[in-house]
C-alpha positions as CSV (number, residue, x, y, z in Angstrom):
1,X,0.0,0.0,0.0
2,X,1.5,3.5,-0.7
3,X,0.7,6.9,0.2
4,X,0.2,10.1,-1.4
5,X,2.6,12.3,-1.1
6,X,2.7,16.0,0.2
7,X,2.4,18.6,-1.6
8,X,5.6,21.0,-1.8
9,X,4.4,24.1,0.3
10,X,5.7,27.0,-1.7
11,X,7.9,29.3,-0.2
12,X,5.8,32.2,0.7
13,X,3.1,30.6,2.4
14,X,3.5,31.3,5.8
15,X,5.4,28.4,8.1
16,X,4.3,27.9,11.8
17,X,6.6,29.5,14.0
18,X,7.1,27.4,16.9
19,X,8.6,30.4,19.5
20,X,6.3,32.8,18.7
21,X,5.4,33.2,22.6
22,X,2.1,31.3,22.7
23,X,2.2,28.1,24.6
24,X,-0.2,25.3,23.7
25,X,-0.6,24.8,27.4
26,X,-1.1,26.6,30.9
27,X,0.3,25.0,34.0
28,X,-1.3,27.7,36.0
29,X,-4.7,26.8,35.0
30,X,-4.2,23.3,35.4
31,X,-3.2,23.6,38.8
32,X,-5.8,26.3,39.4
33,X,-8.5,23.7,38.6
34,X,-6.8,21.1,40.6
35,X,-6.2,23.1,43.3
36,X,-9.4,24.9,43.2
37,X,-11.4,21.4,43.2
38,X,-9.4,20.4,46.3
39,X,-10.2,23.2,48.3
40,X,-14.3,23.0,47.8
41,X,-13.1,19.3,48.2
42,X,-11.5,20.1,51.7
43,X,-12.5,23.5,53.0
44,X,-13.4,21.8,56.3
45,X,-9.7,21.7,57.0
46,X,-7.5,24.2,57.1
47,X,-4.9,23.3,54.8
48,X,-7.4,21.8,52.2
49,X,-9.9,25.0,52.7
50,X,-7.6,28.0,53.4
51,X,-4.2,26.9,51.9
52,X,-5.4,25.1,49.0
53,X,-8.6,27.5,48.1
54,X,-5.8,30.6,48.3
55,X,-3.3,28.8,46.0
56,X,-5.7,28.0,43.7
57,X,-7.4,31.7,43.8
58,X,-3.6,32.9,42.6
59,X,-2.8,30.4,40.2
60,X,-6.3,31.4,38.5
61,X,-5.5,34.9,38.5
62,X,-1.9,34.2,37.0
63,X,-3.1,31.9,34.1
64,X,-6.3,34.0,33.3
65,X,-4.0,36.7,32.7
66,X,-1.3,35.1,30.7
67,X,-4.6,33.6,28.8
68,X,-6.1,36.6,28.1
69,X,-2.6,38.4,27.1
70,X,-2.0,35.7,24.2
71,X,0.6,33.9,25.9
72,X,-1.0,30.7,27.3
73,X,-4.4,28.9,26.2
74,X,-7.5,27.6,28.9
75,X,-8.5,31.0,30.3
76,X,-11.8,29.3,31.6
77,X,-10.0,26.9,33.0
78,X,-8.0,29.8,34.9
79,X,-11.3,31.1,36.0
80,X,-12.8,28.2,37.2
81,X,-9.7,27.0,39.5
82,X,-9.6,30.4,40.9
83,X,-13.7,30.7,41.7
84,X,-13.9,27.2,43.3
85,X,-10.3,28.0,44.9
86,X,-12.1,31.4,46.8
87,X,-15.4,28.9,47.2
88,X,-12.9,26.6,49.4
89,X,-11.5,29.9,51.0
90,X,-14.5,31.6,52.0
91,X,-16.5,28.4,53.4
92,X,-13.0,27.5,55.1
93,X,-13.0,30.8,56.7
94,X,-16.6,30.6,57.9
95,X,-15.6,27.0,59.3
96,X,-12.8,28.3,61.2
97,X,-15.1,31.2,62.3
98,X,-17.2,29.1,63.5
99,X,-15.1,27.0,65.4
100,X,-13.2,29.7,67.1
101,X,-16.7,31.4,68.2
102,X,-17.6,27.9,69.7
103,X,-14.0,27.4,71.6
104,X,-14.3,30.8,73.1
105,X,-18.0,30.6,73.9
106,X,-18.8,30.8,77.9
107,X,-20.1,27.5,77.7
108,X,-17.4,25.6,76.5
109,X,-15.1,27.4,78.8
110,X,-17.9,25.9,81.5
111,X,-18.0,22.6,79.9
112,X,-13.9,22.4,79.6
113,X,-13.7,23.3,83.3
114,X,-16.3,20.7,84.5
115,X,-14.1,17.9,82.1
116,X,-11.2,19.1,84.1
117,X,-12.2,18.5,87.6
118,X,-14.5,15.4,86.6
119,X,-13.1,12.1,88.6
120,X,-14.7,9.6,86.4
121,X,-16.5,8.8,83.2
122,X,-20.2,9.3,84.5
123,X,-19.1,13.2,85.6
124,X,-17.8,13.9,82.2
125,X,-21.1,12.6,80.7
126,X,-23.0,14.7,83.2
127,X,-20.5,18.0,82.0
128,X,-21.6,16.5,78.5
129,X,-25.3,16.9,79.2
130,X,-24.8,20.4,81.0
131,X,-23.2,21.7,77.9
132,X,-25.8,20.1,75.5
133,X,-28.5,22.0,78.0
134,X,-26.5,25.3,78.0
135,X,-26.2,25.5,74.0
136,X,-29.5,23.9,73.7
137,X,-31.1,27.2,75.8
């Protein structure tokens, strides 16, 4: 079996310049997306939420940039690492919020005092129950 061959290209049609500056990919928005979908993945911890949903947010930024200036492809691939990267931020910050307002609540400081002093296992369940009744009210 044989195949056709080429045609001569003649010379002034224009060649494909391999450096002309655009990339055919974008490491930034790859890891954007990867990052960004750990974070929402995560955001209940604060390395997965916080750390991974601000890496992401930046990486975004950086390849959506470099998208839209010509020098890299996947600019919605940019933007969509960085919004679910700052969707993993922000509900990791309300989680972190949240926990601190609970920690320094009266009634865990009450609660952490009874554990403290309890003797056995059926005075921490009673400091249990006190604390569900204090949160509870």
């Amino acid at each position: 079996m044989s195949y056709p061959e080429h045609p001569a290209t003649p010379g002034n049609a224009p060649q494909p310049q391999h450096g002309s500056g655009v990339r055919r990919t974008n490491p930034m928005a790859v890891a954007a997306l990867v990052l960004g979908i750990l974070a929402v993945l995560l955001f209940w911890t604060v390395v997965g939420g916080a750390l991974l949903g601000l890496l992401a947010l930046i990486f975004g930024i950086i390849g959506a940039r470099k998208a839209r200036g010509g020098q890299a492809p996947r600019r919605v691939m940019s933007i969509v690492g960085a919004v679910l990267g700052a969707l993993g931020l922000v509900a990791s910050v309300v989680i972190i919020a949240i926990g601190a307002s609970i920690l320094n609540s009266d009634e865990f400081k009450d609660f952490d005092d009874c554990v403290q002093h309890a003797d056995s296992q059926s005075e921490r369940d009673a400091c249990a129950d006190d604390f569900e009744q204090d949160v509870n009210n």
